[in-house]
C-alpha positions as CSV (number, residue, x, y, z in Angstrom):
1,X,1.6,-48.4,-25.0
2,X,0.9,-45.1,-23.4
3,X,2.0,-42.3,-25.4
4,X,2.4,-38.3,-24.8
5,X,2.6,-35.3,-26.6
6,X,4.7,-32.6,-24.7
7,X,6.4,-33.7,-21.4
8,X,8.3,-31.0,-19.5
9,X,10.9,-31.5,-16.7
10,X,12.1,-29.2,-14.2
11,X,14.4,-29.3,-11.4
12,X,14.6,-26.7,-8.4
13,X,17.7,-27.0,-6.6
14,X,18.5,-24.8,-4.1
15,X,21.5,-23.2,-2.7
16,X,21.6,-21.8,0.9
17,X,23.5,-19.2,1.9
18,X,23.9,-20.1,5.7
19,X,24.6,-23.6,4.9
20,X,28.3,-22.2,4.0
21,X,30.5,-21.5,7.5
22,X,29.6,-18.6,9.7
23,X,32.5,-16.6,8.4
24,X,31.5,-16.3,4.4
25,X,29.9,-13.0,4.0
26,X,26.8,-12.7,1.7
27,X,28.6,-12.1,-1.5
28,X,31.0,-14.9,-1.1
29,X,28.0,-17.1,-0.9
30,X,26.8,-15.5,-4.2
31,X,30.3,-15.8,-5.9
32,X,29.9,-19.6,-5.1
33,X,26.3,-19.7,-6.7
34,X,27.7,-17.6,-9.7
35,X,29.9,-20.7,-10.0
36,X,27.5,-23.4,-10.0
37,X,25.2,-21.1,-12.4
38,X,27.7,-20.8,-14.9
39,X,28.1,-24.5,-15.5
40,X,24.2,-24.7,-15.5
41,X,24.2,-21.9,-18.3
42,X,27.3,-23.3,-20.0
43,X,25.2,-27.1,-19.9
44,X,21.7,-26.0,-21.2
45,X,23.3,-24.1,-24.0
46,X,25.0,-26.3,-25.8
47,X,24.5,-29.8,-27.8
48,X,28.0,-31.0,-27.2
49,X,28.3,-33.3,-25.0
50,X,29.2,-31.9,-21.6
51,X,32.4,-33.8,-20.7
52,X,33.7,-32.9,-24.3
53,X,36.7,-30.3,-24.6
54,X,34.6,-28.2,-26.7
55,X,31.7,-27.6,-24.5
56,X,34.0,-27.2,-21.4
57,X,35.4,-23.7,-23.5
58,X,31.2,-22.7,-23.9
59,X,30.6,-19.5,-22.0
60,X,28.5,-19.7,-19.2
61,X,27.1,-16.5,-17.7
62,X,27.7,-14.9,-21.2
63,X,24.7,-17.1,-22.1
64,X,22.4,-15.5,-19.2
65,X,21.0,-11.8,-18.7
66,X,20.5,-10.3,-15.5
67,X,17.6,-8.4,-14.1
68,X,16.1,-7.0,-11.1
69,X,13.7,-9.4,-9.6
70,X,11.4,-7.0,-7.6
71,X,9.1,-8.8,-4.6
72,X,6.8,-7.5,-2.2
73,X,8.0,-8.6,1.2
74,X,11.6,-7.5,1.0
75,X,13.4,-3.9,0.5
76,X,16.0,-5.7,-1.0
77,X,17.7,-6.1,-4.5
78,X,16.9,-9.3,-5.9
79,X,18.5,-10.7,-8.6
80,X,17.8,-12.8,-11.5
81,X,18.9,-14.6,-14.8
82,X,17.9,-16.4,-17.3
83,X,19.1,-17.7,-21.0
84,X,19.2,-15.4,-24.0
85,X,19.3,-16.9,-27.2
86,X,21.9,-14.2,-29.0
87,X,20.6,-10.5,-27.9
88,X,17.2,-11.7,-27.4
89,X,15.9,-13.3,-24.1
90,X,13.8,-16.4,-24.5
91,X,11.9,-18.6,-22.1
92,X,12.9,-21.5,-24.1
93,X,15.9,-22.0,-26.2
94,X,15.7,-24.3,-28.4
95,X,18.7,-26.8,-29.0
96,X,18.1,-30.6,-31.2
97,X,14.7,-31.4,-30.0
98,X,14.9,-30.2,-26.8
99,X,14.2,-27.0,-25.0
100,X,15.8,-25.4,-22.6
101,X,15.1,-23.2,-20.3
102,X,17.4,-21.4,-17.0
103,X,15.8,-19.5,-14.1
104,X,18.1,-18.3,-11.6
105,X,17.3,-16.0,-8.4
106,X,18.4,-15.1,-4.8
107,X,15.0,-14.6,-2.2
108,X,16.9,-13.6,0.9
109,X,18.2,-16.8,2.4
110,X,18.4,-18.9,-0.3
111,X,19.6,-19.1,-3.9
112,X,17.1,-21.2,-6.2
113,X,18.4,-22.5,-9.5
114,X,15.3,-24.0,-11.9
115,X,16.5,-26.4,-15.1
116,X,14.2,-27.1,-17.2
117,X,14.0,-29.4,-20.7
118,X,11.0,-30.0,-22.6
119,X,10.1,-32.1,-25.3
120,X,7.2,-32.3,-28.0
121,X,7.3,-36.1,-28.7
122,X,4.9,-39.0,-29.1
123,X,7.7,-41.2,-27.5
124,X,6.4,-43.5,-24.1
125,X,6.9,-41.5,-21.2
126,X,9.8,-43.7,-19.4
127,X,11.9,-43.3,-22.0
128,X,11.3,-39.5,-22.9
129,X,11.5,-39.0,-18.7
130,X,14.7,-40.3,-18.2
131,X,16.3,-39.0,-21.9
132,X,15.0,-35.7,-20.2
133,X,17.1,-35.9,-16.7
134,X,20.2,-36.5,-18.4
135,X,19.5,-33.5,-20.6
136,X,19.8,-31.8,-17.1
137,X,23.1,-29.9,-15.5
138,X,25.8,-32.6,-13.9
139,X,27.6,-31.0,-10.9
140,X,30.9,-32.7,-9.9
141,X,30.3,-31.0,-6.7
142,X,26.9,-30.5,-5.1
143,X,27.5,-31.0,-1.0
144,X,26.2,-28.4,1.0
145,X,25.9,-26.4,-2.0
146,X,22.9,-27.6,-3.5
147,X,21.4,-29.8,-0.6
148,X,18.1,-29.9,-1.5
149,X,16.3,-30.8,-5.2
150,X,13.1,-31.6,-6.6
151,X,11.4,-33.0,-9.4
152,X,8.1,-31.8,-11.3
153,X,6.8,-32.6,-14.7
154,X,4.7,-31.4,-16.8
155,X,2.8,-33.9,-19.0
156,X,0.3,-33.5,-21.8
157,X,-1.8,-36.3,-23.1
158,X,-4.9,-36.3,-25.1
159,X,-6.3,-39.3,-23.3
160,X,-6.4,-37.5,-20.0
161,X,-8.6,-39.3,-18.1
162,X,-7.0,-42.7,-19.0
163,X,-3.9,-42.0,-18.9
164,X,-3.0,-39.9,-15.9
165,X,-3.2,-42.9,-13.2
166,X,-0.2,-45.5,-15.6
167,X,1.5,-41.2,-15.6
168,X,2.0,-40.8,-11.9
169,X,2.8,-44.3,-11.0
170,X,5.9,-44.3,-13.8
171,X,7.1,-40.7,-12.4
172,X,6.4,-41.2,-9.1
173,X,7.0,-44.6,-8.5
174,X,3.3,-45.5,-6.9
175,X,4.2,-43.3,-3.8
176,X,2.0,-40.1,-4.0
177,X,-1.0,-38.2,-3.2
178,X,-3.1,-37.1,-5.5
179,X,-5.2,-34.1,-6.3
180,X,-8.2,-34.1,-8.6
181,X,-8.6,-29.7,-9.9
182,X,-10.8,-28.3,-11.8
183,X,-7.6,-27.3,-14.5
184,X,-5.4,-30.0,-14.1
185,X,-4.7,-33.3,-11.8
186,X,-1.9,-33.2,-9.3
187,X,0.6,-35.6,-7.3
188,X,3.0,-34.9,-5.3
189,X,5.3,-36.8,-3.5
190,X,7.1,-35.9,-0.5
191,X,10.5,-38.2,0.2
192,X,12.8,-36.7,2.8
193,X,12.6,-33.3,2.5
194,X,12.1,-33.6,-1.5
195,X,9.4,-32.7,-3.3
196,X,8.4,-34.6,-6.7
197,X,5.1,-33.4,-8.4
198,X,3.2,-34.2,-11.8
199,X,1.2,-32.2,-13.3
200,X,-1.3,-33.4,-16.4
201,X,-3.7,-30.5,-17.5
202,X,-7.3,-31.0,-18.5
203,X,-7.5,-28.7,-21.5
204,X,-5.2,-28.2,-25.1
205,X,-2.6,-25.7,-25.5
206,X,-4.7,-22.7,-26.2
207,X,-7.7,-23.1,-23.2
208,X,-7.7,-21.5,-19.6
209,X,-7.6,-25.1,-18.3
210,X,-3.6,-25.1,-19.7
211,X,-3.0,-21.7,-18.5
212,X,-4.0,-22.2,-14.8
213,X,-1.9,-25.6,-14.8
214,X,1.3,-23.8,-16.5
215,X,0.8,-21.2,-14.0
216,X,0.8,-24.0,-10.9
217,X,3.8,-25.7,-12.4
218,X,5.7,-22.7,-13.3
219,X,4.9,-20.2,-10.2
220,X,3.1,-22.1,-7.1
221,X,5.0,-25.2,-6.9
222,X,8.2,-22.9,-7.1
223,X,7.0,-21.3,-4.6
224,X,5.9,-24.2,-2.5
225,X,9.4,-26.2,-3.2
226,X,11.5,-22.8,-1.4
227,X,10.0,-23.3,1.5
228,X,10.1,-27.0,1.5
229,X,13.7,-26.5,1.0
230,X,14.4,-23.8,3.8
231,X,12.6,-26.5,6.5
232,X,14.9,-29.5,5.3
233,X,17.5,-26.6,5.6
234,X,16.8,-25.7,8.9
235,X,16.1,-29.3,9.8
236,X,19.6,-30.5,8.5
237,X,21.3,-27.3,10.6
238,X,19.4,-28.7,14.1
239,X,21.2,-32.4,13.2
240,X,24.4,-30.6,13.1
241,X,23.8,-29.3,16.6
242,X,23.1,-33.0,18.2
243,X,21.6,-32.2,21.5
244,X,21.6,-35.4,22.2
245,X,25.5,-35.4,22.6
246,X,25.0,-32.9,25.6
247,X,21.9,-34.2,27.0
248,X,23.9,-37.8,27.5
249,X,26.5,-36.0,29.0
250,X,24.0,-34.2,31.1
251,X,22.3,-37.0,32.6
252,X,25.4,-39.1,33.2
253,X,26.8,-36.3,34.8
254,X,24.0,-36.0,37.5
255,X,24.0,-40.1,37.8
256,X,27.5,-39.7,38.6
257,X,26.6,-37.1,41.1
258,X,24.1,-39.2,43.0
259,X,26.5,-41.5,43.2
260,X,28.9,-39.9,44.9
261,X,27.8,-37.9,48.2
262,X,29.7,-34.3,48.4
263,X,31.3,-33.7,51.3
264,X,33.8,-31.0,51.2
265,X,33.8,-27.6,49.3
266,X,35.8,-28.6,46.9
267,X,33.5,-31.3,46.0
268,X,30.6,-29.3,45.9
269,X,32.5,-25.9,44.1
270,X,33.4,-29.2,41.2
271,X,29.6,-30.2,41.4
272,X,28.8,-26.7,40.6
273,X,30.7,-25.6,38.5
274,X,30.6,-28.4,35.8
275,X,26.7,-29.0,36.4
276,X,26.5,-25.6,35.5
277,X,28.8,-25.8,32.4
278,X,26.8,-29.1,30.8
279,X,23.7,-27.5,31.7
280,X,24.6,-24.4,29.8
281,X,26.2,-26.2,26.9
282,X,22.4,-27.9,26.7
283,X,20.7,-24.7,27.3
284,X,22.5,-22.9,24.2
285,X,21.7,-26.0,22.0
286,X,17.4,-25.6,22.9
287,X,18.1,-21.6,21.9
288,X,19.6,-22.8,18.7
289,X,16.7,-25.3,17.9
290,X,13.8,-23.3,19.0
291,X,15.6,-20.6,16.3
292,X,15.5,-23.4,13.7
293,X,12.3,-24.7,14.8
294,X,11.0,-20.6,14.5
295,X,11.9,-20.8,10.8
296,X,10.5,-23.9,10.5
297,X,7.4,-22.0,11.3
298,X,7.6,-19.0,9.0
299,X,7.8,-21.3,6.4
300,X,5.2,-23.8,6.7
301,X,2.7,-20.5,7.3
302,X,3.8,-19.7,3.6
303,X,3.7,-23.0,2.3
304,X,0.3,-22.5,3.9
305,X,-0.1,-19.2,2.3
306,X,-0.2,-20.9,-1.2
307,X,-3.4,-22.7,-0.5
308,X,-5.3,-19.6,-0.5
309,X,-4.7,-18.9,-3.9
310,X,-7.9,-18.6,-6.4
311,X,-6.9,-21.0,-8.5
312,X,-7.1,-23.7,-6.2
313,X,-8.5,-22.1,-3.0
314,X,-11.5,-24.4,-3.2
315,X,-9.6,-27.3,-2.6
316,X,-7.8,-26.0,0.6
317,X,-8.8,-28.7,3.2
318,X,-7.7,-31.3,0.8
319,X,-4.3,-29.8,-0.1
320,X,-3.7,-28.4,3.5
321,X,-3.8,-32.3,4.3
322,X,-2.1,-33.7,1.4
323,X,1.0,-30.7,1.2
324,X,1.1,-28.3,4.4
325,X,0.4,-31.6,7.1
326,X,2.9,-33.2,6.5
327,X,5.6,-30.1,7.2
328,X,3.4,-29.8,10.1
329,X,4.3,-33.1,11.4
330,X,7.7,-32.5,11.2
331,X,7.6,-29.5,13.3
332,X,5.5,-31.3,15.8
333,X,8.3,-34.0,16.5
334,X,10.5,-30.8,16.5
335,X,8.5,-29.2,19.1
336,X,8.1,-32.5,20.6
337,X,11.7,-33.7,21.0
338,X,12.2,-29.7,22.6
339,X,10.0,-30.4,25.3
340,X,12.0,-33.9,26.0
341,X,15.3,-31.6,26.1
342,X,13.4,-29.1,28.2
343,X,12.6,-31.8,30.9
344,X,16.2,-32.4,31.1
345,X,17.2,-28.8,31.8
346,X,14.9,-28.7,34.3
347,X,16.5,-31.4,35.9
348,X,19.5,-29.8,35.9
349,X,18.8,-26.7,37.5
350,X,16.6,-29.1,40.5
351,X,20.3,-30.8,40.7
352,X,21.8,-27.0,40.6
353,X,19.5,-26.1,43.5
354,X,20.0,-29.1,45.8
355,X,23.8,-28.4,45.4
356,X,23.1,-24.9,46.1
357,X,21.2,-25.9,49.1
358,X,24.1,-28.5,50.0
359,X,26.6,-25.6,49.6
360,X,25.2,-23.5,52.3
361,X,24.7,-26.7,54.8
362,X,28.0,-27.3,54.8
363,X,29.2,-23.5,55.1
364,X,26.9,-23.7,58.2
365,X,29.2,-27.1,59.3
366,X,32.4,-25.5,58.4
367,X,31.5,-22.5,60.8
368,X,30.6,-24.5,63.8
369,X,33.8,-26.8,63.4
370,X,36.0,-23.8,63.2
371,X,33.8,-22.4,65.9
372,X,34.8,-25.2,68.3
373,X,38.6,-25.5,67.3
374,X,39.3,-21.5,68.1
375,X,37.3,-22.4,70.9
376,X,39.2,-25.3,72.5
377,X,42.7,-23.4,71.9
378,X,41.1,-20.3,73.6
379,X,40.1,-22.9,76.7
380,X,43.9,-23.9,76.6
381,X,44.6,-20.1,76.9
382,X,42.2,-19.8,79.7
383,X,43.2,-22.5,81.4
384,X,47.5,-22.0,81.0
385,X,47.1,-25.6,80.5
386,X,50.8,-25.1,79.1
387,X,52.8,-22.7,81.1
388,X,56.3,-21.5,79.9
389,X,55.6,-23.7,77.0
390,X,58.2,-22.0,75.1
391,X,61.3,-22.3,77.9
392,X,61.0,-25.8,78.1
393,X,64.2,-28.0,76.7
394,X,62.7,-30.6,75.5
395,X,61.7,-30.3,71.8
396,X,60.4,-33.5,71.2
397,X,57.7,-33.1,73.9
398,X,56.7,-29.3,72.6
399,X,56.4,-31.2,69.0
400,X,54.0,-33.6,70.4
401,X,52.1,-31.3,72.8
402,X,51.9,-28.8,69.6
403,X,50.7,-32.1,67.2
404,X,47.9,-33.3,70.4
405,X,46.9,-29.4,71.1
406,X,46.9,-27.6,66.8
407,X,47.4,-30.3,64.3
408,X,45.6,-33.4,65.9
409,X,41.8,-31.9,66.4
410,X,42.4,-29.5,63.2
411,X,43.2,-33.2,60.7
412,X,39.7,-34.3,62.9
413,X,37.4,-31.5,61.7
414,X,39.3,-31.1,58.5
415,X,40.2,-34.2,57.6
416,X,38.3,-34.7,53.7
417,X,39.0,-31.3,53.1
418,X,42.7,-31.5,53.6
419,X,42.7,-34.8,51.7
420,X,41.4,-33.3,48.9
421,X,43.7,-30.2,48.5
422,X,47.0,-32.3,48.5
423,X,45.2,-35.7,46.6
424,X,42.9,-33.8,44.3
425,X,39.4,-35.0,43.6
426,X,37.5,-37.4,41.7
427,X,36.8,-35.6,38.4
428,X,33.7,-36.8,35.7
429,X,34.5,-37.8,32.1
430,X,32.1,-37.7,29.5
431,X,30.9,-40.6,27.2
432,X,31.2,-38.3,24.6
433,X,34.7,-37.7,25.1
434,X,35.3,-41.4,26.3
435,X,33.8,-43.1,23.9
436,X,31.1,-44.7,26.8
């Protein structure tokens, strides 16, 4: 049986503040996270059990102290808290046999909470890894709240070397990559959006080999796992948007169009006009995407960014393919499925343009027929093909001479048109609002 000495877990969840509706302002989203902190204090400070009546009256944020979290890239305050164990602040407090341990902090966009439990133990590691995640935080309500999570451990073994291999298939389920480092070995699994990682160092407690692979665990793959979780972020926000909803529309629209020759004004002022509307609707979900899809960006560069680091920046080829490609792909299919939605925009405005082009044929048309009709009443003028219409007795006859002469050649020229102001027109309806 493979045994360990220490095994740590930790879980990164991460709460984004635009994933709440437009309307919350920026401290409503942090009165929300306060919420979902306090029950993560009020959890990992207690060895009640958490459903009990007794730890539900355990102060939460009483068990926490703030402080300013200063970065480099921003102006802005950031905050941060962590458990203190009475008036002191720990990074582990230690409850039973396990250790706890609460990192809490806002980096601009997104609120990152990181659980971790620890145990020194010569138990197997299946059973100490799953009596670990139930040490962890339950949330009766995660949603949108918490919408992205990962998993990293780290495990110590003395037998290193034969051991690491049976360590990542039980953690990680035989789906990984893995990275051989001069400090510690490394795999990572990415599922969805979710990062798992496992991290075995090469060294004891008290050598540089354990440092350097604390420092991976406890800062980089932090680091690593924000971004990840701002890309699924974004990526879930452009699945909200559903351009393929308005690209259906779209191209059934101008199939419907084809279909149906225009041959008045009003036809072609209907043709216009809601072309123009589904075109625009389509238009305003590409801007959204290629916002998303901008963020995207920004984020895998500092993913990317991570590689460059000393510690590990000799291995950069091999975990640029192994950690950064894969966000990469991701954004290509983005980009890619842009370009589709792009092709369709364009045909849009091609369809805009021959209507356009339509639109001024038949002003041209309506001009000559008017053209003629003022001229043939003029020639009747000319000719006094009527005279002393008006003094005749007979109405019937002036109703028919008035119907041959005015009403008669205007219903020929104008026939569709008049047709269509007292009938209506043929109007288009969606499959998205049919159900088609």
């Amino acid at each position: 049986m493979m045994r360990i000495t220490d095994i740590e877990l930790t879980r990164y969840r991460s709460f984004l503040a635009h994933m709440l509706s437009a309307d919350k302002r920026e401290d409503e989203c942090w009165r929300e996270f306060r919420e979902i902190l306090k029950t993560s204090a009020g959890y990992l400070r207690t060895d009640e059990d958490p459903q009990s009546e007794k730890a539900s009256e355990i102060p939460g944020l009483e068990n926490t102290v703030e402080r300013e979290l200063k970065r480099k890239d921003s102006q802005k305050r950031k905050i941060n808290r962590i458990l203190k164990s009475g008036t002191e602040t720990s990074s582990y407090i230690g409850i039973g046999d396990i250790e706890r341990r609460l990192y809490a902090a806002s980096y601009l966009d997104v609120y990152l909470l990181n659980e971790s439990v620890y145990k020194n133990c010569g138990q197997s590691l299946a059973k100490v890894a799953e009596e670990l995640k139930d040490e962890l935080p339950q949330y009766s309500k995660c949603g949108t709240c918490l919408p992205v999570d990962s998993f990293s451990f780290f495990v110590e073994t003395r037998a290193v070397e034969t051991n690491k291999s049976k360590i990542f298939e039980e953690l990680l389920d035989r789906q990984y990559v893995e990275l051989d480092l001069e400090f510690a070995y490394l795999a990572v699994r990415l599922d969805h959006h979710e990062v798992s990682t496992v991290i075995v160092p090469k060294g004891n407690k008290k050598s540089k080999n354990h440092a350097l692979a604390s420092y991976l665990f406890n800062e980089l793959m932090q680091e690593y796992f924000l971004s990840v979780a701002k890309i699924a972020n974004e990526r879930n926000l452009i699945k909200e948007i559903d351009p393929e909803v308005s690209r259906d529309d779209l191209l059934q629209l101008i199939a419907w169009l084809n279909e149906r020759p225009l041959q008045t004004i009003a036809q072609i002022e209907y043709a216009n006009r809601t072309l123009s509307t589904y075109r625009a609707v389509l238009g305003e979900n590409i801007t959204e995407i290629k916002r998303h899809e901008h963020t995207i960006d920004l984020n895998i560069g500092n993913a990317a960014g991570l590689t460059d680091y000393a510690i590990w920046s000799n291995h950069k080829e091999e975990l640029t393919e192994k950690l950064i490609a894969p966000l990469r792909h991701e954004s290509d299919q983005i980009k890619a499925n842009l370009r589709y939605l792009e092709l369709f925009a364009k045909l849009a405005e091609i369809k805009l343009a021959e209507i356009g082009n339509l639109s001024n044929l038949q002003a041209g048309i309506y001009g000559r027929k008017l053209a003629m009709y003022f001229g043939f009443l003029a020639l009747i003028g000319v000719f006094q093909l009527f005279k002393q219409f008006m003094d005749w007795d007979d109405t019937g006859g002036k109703i028919l001479i008035l119907g041959a002469v005015i009403v008669l050649p205007f219903w020929a020229l104008f026939a569709r048109d008049i047709k269509d102001y007292f009938f209506g027109i043929e109007k288009f309806n969606p499959p998205s609002q049919t159900g088609g």
